[in-house]
DRENBADO-733025 format. One record per residue (C-alpha): residue in three letters; x negated, y negated, z. Coordinates in steps of 0.25 Angstrom, whole numbers, padded with zeros to 4 digits, always signed. Each point is the difference from the previous one (the first is absolute). Layout:
<atoms>
AlaXYZ
...
</atoms>
This chain:
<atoms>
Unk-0426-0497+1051
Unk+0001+0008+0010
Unk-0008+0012-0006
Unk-0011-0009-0005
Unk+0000-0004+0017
Unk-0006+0012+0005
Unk-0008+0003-0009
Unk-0009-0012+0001
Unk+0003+0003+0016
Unk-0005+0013-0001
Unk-0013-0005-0007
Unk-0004-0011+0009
Unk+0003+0012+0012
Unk-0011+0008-0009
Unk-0009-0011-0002
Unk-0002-0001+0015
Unk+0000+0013+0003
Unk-0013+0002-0012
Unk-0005-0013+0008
Unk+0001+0005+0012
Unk-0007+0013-0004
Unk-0012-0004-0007
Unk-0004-0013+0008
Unk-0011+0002+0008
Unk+0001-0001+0014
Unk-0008-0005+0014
Unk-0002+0010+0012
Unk-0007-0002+0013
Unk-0006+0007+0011
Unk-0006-0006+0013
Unk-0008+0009+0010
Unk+0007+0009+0010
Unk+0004-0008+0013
Unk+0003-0014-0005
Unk+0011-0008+0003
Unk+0008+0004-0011
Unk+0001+0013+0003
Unk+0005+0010-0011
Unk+0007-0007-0011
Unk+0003+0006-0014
Unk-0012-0009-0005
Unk+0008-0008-0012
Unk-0004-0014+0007
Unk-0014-0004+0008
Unk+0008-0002+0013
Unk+0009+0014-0002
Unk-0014+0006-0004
Unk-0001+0015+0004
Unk-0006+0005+0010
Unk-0014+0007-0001
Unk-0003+0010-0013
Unk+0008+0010+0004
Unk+0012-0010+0001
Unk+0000+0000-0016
Unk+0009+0005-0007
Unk-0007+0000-0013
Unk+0015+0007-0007
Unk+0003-0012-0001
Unk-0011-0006-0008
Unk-0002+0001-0014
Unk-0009-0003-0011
Unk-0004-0015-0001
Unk+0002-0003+0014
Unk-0011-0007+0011
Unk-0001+0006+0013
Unk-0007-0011+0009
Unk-0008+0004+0011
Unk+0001-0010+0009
Unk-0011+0001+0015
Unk-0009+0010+0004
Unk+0004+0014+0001
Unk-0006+0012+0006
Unk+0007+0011-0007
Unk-0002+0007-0013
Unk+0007-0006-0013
Unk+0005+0012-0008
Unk+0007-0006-0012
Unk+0012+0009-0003
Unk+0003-0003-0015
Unk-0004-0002-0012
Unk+0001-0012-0010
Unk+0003-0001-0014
Unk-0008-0004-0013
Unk+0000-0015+0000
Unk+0008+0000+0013
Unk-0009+0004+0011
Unk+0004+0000+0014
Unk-0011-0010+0007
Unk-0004+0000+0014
Unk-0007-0013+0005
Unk-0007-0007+0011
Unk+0001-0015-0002
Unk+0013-0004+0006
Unk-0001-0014+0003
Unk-0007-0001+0016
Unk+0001+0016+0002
Unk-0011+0006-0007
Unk+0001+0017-0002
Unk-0009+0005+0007
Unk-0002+0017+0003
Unk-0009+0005+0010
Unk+0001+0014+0003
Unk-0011+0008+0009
Unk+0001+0013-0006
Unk+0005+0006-0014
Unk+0002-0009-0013
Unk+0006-0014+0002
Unk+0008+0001-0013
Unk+0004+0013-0009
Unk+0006-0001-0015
Unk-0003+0013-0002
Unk+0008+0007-0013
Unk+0006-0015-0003
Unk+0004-0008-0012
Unk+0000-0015-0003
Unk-0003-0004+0015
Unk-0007-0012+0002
Unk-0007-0006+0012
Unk-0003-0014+0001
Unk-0007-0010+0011
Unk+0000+0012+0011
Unk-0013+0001+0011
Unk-0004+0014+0004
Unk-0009-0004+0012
Unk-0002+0014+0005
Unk+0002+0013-0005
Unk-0002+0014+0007
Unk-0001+0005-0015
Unk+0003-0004-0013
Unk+0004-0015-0001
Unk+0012+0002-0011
Unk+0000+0015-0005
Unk+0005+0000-0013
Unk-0002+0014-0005
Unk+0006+0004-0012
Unk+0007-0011-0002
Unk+0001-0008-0015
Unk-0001-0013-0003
Unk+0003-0007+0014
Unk-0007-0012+0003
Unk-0009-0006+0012
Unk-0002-0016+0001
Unk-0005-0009+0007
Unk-0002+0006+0012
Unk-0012+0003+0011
Unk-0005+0011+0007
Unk-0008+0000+0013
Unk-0006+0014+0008
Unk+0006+0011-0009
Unk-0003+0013+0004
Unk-0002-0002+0016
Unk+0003+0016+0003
Unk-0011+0004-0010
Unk+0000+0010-0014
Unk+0001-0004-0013
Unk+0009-0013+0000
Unk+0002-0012-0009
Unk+0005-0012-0002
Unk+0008+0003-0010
Unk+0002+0017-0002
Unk+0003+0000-0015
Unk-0004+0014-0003
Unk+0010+0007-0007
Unk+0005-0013-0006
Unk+0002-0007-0011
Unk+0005-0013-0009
Unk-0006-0008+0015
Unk+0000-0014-0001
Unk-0009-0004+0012
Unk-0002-0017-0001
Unk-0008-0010+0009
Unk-0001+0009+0014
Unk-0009-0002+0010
Unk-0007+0012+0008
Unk-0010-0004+0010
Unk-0007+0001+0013
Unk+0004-0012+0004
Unk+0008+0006+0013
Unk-0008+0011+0003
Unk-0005+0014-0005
Unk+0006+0005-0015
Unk-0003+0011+0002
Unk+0004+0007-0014
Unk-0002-0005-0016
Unk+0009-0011-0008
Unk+0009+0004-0010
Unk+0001+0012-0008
Unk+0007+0006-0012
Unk+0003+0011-0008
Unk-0009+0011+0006
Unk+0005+0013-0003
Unk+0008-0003-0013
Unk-0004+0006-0014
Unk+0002-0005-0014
Unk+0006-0014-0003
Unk+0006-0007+0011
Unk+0010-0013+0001
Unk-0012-0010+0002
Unk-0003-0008+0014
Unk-0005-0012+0002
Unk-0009-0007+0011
Unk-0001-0016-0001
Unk-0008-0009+0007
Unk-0002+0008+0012
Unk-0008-0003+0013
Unk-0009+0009+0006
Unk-0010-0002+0012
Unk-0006+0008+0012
Unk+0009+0012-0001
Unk-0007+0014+0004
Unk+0001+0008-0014
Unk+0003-0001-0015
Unk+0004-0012-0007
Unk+0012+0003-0010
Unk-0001+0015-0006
Unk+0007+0001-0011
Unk+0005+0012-0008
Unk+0004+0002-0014
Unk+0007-0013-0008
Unk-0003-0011+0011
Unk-0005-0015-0005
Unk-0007-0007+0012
Unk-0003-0015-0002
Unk-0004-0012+0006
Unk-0002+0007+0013
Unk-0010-0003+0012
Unk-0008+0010+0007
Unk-0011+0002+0009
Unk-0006+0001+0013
Unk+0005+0015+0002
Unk-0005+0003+0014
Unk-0002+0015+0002
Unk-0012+0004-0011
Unk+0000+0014+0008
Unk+0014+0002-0006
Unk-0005-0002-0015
Unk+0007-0015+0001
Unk+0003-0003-0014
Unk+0005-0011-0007
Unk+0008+0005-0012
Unk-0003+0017-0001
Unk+0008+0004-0012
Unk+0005+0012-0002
Unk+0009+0000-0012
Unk+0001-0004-0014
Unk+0005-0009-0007
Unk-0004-0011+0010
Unk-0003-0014-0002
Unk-0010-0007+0008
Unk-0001-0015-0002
Unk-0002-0016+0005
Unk-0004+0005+0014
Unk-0009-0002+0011
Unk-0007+0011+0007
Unk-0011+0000+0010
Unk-0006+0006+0012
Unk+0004+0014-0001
Unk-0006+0013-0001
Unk+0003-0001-0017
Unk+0007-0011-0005
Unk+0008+0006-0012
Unk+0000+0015-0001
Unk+0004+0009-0010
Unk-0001+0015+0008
Unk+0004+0012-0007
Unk+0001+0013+0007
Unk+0008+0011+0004
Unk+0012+0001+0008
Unk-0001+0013+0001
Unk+0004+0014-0010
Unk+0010-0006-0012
Unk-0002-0015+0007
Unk-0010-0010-0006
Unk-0003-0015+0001
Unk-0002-0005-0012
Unk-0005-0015-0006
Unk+0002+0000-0015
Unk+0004-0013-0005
Unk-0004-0009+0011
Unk-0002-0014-0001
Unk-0011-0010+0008
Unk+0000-0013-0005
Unk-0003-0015+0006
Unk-0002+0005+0013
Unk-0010-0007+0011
Unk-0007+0009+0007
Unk-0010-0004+0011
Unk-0008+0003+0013
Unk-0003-0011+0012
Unk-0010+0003+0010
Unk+0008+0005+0011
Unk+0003+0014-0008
Unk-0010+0011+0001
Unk+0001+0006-0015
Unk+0008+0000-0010
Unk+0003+0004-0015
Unk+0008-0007-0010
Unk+0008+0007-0009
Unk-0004+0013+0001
Unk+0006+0012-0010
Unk-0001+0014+0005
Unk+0005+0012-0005
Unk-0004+0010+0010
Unk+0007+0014-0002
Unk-0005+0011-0010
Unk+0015+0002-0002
Unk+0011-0005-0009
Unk-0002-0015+0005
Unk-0006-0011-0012
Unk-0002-0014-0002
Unk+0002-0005-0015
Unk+0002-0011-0004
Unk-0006-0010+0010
Unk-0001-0014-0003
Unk-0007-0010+0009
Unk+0001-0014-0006
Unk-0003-0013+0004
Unk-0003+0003+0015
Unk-0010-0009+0009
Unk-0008+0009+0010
Unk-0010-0008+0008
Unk-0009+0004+0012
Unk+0005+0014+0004
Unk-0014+0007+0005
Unk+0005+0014-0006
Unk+0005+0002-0016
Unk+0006-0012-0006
Unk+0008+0010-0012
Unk-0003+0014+0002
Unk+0007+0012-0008
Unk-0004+0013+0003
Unk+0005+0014-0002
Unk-0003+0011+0011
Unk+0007+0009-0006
Unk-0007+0014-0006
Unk-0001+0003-0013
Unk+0006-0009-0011
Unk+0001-0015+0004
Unk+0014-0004+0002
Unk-0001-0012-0004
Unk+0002-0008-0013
Unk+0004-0013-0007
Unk-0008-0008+0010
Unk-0001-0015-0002
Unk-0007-0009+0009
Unk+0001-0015-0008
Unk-0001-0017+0004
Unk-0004+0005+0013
Unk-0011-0008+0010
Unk-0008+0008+0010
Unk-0009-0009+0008
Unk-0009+0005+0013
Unk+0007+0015+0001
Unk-0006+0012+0005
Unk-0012-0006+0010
Unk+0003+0013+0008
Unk+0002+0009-0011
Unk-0014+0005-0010
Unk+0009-0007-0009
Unk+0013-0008+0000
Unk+0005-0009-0012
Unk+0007+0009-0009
Unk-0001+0015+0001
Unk+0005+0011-0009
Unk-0004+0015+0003
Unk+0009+0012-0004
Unk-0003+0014+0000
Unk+0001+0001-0015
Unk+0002-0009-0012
Unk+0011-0011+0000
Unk+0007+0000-0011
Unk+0004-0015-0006
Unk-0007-0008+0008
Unk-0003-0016+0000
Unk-0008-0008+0008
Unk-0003-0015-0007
Unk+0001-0015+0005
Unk-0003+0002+0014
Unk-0009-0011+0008
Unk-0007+0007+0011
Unk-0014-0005+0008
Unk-0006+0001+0014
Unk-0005-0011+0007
Unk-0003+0006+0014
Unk-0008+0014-0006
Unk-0007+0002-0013
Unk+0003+0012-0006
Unk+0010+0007-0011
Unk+0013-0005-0002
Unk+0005+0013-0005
Unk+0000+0014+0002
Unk+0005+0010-0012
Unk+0002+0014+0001
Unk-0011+0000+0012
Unk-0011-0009-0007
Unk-0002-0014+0004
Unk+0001-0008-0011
Unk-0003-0017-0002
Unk+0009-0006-0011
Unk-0010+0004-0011
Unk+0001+0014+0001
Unk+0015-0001+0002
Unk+0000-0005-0015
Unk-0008+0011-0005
Unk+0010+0010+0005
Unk+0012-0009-0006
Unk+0004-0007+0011
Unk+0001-0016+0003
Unk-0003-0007-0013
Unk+0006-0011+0003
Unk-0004+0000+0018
Unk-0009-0009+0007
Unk-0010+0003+0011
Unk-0007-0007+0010
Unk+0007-0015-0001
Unk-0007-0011+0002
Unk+0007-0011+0007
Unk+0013+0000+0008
Unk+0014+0008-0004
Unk+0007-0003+0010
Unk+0004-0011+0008
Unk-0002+0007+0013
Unk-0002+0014+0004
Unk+0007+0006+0011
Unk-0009+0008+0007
Unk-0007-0013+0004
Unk+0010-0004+0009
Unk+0004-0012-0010
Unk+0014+0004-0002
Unk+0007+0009-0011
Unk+0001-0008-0014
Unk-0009+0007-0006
Unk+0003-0009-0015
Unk-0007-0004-0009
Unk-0013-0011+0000
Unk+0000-0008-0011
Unk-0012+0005-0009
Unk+0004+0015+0006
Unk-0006+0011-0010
Unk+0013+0006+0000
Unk+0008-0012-0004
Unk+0002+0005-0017
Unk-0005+0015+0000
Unk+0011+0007+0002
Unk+0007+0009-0010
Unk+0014-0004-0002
Unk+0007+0012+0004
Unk+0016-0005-0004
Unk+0013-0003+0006
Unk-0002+0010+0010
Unk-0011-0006+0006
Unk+0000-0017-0003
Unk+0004-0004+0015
Unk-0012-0002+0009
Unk+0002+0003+0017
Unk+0008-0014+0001
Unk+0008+0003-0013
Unk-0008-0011-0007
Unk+0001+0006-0015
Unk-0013+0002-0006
Unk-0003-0006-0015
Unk-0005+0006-0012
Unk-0014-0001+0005
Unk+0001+0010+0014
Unk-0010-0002+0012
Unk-0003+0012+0006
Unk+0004+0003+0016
Unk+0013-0003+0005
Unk+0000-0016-0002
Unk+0001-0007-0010
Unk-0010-0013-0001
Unk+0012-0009-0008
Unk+0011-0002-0003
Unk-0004+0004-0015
Unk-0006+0013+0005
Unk-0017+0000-0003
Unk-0002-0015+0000
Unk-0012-0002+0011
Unk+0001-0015+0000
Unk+0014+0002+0005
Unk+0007-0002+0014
Unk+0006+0014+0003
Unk+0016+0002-0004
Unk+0003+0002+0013
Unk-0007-0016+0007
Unk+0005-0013-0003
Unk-0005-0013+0001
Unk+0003-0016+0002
Unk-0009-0013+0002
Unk+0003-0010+0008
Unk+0000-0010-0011
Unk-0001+0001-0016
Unk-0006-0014-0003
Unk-0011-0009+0006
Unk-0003-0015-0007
Unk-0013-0008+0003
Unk-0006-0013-0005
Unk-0012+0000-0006
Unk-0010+0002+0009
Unk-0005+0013+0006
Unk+0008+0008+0010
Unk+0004+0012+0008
Unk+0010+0008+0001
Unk+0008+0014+0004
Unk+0011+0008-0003
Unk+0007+0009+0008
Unk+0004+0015-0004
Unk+0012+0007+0007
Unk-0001+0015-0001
Unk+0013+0010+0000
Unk-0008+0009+0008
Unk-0016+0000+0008
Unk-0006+0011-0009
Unk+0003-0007-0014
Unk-0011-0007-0009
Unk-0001-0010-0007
Unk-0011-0009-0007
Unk-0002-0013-0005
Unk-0007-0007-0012
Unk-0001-0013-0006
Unk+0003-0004-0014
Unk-0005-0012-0002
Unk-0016-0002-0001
Unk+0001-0014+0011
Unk+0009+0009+0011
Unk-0007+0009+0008
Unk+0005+0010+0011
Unk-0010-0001+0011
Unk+0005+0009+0010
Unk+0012+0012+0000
Unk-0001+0003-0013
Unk+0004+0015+0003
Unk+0007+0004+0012
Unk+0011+0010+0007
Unk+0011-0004+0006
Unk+0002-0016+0001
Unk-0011-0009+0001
Unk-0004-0013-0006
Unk-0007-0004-0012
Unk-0010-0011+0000
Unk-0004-0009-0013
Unk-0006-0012-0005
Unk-0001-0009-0012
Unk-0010-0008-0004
Unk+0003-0015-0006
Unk+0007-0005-0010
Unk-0010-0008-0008
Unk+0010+0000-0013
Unk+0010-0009-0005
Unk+0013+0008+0002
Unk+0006+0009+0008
Unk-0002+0016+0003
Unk+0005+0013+0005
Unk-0003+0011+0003
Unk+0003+0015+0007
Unk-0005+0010+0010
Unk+0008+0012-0003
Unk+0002+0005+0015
Unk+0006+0015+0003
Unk+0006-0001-0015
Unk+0007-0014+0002
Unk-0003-0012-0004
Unk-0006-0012+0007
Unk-0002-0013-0008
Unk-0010-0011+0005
Unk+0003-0016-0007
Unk-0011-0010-0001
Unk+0003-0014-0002
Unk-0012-0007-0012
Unk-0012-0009+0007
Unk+0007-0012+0003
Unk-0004-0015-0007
Unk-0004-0010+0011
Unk+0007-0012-0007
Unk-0007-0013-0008
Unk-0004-0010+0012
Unk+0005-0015-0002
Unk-0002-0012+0005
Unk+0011-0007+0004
Unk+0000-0018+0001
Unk+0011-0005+0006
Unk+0005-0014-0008
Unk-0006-0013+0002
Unk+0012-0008+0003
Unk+0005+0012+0014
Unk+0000-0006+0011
Unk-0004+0007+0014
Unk+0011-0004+0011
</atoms>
């Protein structure tokens, strides 16, 4: 018994012990100077002291530093995380938001980590680099905002990932909204050759800063991402400059900038190339307001006689509208032989592009021939200039001559009628989705899996529209509200007695930009007034009289739902009788 005793003690002792280990744990830090003075930071009231006071020894993987206040000293996380178990530095503690504002050098370093993760943080100034995260793998930035990076000067980011790779960046903020930003947003993997861990930028904000957008190097995927209104155009402000392969462009909006999405190959220098092979731009919004001087959409360049290439482009499914320099343009600078090859440019609409340009809609032009190349199902017009829609291999060239040369069998040009529901550029807001009755509701190429989501992850049918929207839910249906608007009425049913009447019926939109139409289906109801609209409205009807023995219905079918109208048969005015009262009653 006694034996059997210990044992079971001695296994409880190593259960807790394995507990103890590997359960992660809490640590705090509060600003240098408060109350609590310099604790050893296991509760929120014994917090440590100031970054320096940590004591990161004592931390390991799986844990969650809180930074708790505003501080005005550099965060230098000292240790690494594990696979699955990544330390995570965060700023939401309940009433005591982190907050780092340092005036010179990088707010935040990560440099050479592993599985570090920082969540909910505020960078509201930066004499550099708001988190400096070179060569580091697979550590992760979310949630957080940045405000005036870069207030010493030099080339600074948001977030420096160059060198980096396996980067998780999700829902950050970089601004102007506090003052100058002074350097670009994120970038990642520069400098790296060959295959690289893959990093990821999702559902990013990025608005007034001074330079570029995201730059991204080789194996990055960015997504769902806004962008635009970069200030400085005499620094070259663009929105997404990439300059590595094996990237993915997709589902964002991009506007006012120098280019909107740009593929730039060129070299680094002797044994040092940037190249763009296997680059993908697909379901992208591109646009231009007023405000902006010039601006090209996605533009492509290869620009060095050297080693640099682009093959293997493909541009699907992107909406460019109003940008008064190219719309699409690919062009080889380089001497020689062109470097480009496997170009395919499909499902795109490029509408009122280039009203700066000779030219602007889409543009290819290469030193030499381009191997495999394909250019079909692309909706382009002008409606501001009359001129070419396309410039091939430095010809001007309308949609007829683009067929005689192999290109566009299937493209349209020169729309009639509205494709959209607004356009940007005409200070009418950015949804840019379909109209119903749109030309590129149904003329898209289904293109796969790969490419079946539209900018609001709507996924398109088996009959594609082309541009980054799709018209309805069933993908290509013109008579259909768009996937991504809903609608209600205000009632389903009306009833009437026989005679003639009036009456409305009130729609409910999900959002101000979505159509809708409404048609009667009976010959004796008809819609008088609202029988199209955007947004909510009212729709107005009448039905004539019931001169018929029996009862009717009938419908109006009103943004896709039903309304039913009830009508009673003419009524029978009754049989009139004289009514004697007996002889023998007697009046009191």
């Amino acid at each position: 018994m006694k034996k059997k005793t210990i044992i079971t003690a001695a296994a409880v002792v190593m259960v807790l012990l394995a507990f103890s280990v590997c359960s992660a744990r809490d640590w705090f830090v509060r600003p240098s100077g408060s109350s609590y003075g310099s604790g050893d930071g296991t509760t929120f009231s014994n917090a440590w002291s100031g970054f320096s006071s940590i004591n990161w020894t004592g931390i390991a993987a799986g844990d969650t530093l809180y930074v708790a206040g505003t501080f005005y000293e550099k965060l230098s996380v000292g240790k690494s995380g594990a696979s699955g178990s990544l330390i995570t530095v965060r700023g939401n503690y309940p009433g005591y938001p982190g907050v780092i504002d340092v005036s010179s050098g990088d707010a935040v370093s990560l440099h050479g980590l592993v599985y570090v993760a920082l969540d909910g943080l505020t960078i509201d100034r930066a004499g550099a680099n708001g988190v400096e995260m070179q060569s580091s793998n697979r550590c992760e930035v979310k949630n957080c905002n940045f405000y005036r990076i870069g207030q010493s000067g030099g080339t600074v980011f948001g977030i420096d990932g160059r060198y980096a790779q396996g980067m998780y960046i999700y829902n950050c903020r970089f601004t102007n909204e506090k003052g100058a930003f002074r350097g670009s947003g994120v970038t990642t993997s520069l400098g790296l050759s060959g295959n690289v861990a893959t990093s990821t930028i999702d559902k990013c904000y990025i608005s007034g800063i001074d330079v570029d957008g995201i730059t991204p190097g080789n194996d990055t995927v960015i997504t769902r991402c806004v962008i635009g209104n970069l200030t400085n155009m005499g620094s070259h402000a663009d929105g997404i400059p990439i300059q590595g392969s094996r990237v993915v462009v997709k589902q964002n909006v991009v506007y006012d900038c120098t280019q909107g999405i740009y593929p730039d190959t060129f070299d680094y220098g002797t044994g040092s190339v940037c190249v763009n092979d296997d680059v993908v731009i697909a379901n992208n919004l591109v646009y231009q307001t007023p405000a902006m001087p010039h601006m090209n959409g996605i533009s492509c360049d290869v620009e060095t006689a050297g080693q640099a290439s682009m093959k293997r482009l493909k541009i699907y499914n992107n909406t460019i509208v109003g940008v008064d320099q190219y719309g699409i343009s690919v062009g080889d600078r380089g001497n020689g032989a062109s470097r480009l090859e496997g170009l395919e440019i499909f499902n795109n609409v490029v509408v009122d592009c280039g009203t700066y340009t000779s030219s602007g809609n889409i543009t290819v032009q290469a030193s030499g021939n381009i191997a495999n190349i394909k250019i079909d199902y692309n909706l382009v017009g002008e409606y501001r200039v009359s001129r070419a829609n396309y410039r091939f291999q430095g010809q001007d060239m309308t949609l007829a001559q683009m067929r005689s040369n192999g290109f566009e069998t299937h493209g349209k040009e020169n729309p009639t009628g509205a494709i959209f529901k607004k356009y940007a550029y005409q200070g009418s807001g950015n949804d840019l989705s379909l109209a119903s009755g749109s030309p590129a509701a149904g003329m898209g190429s289904n293109l796969g899996a790969a490419y079946n989501a539209d900018i609001n992850g709507a996924v398109r049918g088996a009959v594609w529209d082309a541009g980054c929207y799709t018209s309805g839910s069933s993908g290509g249906g013109s008579t259909n509200p768009p996937a991504s608007c809903s609608f209600t009425l205000s009632a389903t049913r009306a009833a009437y007695d026989s005679a003639a009447k009036t009456g409305t019926a009130g729609v409910t939109a999900s959002t101000s930009s979505c159509d809708w139409t409404a048609v009667s289906n009976a010959a004796w109801i008809t819609v008088t007034s609202g029988a199209s609209g955007t947004g909510s409205g009212t729709v107005s009807y009448s039905v004539t009289q019931n001169t018929g023995g029996s009862n009717r219905s009938g419908t109006i079918t009103i943004a896709g739902l039903t309304f039913t109208i009830v009508q009673s048969a003419t009524s029978v005015p009754p049989t009139s009788v004289t009514i004697k009262p007996p002889k023998n009653l007697r009046v009191m």
